[in-house]
C-alpha positions as CSV (number, residue, x, y, z in Angstrom):
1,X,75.4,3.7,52.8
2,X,75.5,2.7,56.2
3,X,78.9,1.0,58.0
4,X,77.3,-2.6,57.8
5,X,76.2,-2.2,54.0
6,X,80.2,-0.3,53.2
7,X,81.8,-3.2,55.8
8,X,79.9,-5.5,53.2
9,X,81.2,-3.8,50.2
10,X,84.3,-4.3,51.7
11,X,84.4,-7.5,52.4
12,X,82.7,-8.3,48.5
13,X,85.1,-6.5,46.8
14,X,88.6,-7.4,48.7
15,X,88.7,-10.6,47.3
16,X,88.7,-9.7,43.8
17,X,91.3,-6.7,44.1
18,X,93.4,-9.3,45.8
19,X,93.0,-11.1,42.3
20,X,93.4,-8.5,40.2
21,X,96.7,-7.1,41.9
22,X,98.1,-10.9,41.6
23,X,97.3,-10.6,37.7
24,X,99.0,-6.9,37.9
25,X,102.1,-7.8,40.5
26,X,103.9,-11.2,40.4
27,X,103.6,-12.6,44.1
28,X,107.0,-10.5,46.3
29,X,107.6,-8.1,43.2
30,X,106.6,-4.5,43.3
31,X,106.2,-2.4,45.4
32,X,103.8,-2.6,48.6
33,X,100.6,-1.0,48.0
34,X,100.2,2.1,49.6
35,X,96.5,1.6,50.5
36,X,94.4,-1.3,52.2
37,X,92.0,-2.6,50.5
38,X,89.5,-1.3,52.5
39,X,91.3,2.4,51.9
40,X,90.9,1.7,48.2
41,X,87.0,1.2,48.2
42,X,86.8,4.0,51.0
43,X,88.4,6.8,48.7
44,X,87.0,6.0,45.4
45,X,83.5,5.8,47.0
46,X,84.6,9.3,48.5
47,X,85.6,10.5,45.1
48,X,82.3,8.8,43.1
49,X,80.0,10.8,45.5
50,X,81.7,13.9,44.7
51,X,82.1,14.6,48.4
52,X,85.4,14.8,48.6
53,X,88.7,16.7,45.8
54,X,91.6,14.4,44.9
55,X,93.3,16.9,46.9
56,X,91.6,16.1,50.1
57,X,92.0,12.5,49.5
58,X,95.5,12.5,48.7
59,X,95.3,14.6,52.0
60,X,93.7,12.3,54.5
61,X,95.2,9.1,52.9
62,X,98.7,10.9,52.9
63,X,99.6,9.5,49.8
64,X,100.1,11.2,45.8
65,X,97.1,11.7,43.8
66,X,97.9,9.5,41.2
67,X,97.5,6.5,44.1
68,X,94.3,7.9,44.3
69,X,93.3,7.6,40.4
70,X,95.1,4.3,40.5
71,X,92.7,2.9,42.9
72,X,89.6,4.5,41.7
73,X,90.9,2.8,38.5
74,X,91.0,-0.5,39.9
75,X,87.6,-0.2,42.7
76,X,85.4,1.5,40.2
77,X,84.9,-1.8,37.5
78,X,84.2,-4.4,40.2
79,X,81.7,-1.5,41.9
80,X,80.2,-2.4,38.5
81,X,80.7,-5.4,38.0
82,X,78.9,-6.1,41.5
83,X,75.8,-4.2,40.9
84,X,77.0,-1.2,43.2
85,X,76.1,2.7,41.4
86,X,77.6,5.3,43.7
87,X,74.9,8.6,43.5
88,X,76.7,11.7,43.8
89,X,76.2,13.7,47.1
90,X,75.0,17.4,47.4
91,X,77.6,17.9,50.1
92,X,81.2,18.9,49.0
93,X,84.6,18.9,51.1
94,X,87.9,20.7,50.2
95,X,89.4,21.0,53.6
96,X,89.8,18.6,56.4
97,X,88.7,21.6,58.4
98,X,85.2,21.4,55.8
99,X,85.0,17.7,56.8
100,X,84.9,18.8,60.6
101,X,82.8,21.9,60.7
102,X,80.1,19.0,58.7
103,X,80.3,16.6,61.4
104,X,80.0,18.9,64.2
105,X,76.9,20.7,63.3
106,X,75.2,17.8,63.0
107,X,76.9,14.0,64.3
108,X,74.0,12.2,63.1
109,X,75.2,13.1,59.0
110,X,78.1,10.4,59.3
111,X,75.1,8.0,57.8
112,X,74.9,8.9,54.2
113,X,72.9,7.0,51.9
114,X,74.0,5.9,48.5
C-alpha cells in the first residue's frame, strides 16, 4: 500500500469511525480516545499484515493492548465493508530495534504492497 492509497484509506474510513464512536459514546461522555483515527487504521493494518505483535503496537502507540484490539475491533468491519482485504506480509517485527535494522538495510521497503 502506498502513502497516497493508505492517506486514502484514511480519509474513506474516518468518517464512518467518527459515526460509529457517536453511536458508541454520547457527544462530551467518555473518555477521549486514546488514538487518532488515522492511528486506528494504521495499527490494525499493522496487526492484519501480521508485521507487527500486539506488543509492538501497544509499544509504538504507547497505549494498553486492549486499545489495540479495541480498534482492530472497530477498523476491521468498515475495511470490509469498503472492499479493502489486508494480505498478510512475509516480514515480521517484535522489536522497535527489528523495525529499524528493516528499514536500514534497505530504505526503499517502507513501500509495501497490500
Amino acid at each position: 500500500m502506498t502513502r497516497q492509497q493508505f492517506n486514502n484509506l484514511i480519509d474513506v474510513l474516518t468518517p464512518a469511525l467518527e459515526v460509529q464512536r457517536e453511536r458508541l459514546v454520547a457527544p462530551g461522555t467518555g473518555a477521549k480516545a486514546k488514538l487518532t483515527p488515522a492511528d486506528r487504521i494504521l495499527a490494525t493494518v499493522l496487526h492484519l499484515r501480521k508485521l507487527a505483535t500486539m506488543n509492538l503496537l501497544r509499544e509504538l502507540f504507547g497505549v494498553t493492548a486492549m486499545t489495540i484490539s479495541r480498534a482492530k475491533q472497530e477498523v476491521r468491519p468498515l475495511l470490509e465493508t469498503h472492499g479493502h482485504h489486508i494480505d498478510t506480509s512475509t516480514a515480521r517485527f517484535r522489536t522497535p530495534a527489528d523495525i529499524a535494522t528493516f528499514l536500514a538495510s534497505n530504505p526503499t521497503k517502507v513501500k509495501t504492497t497490500t
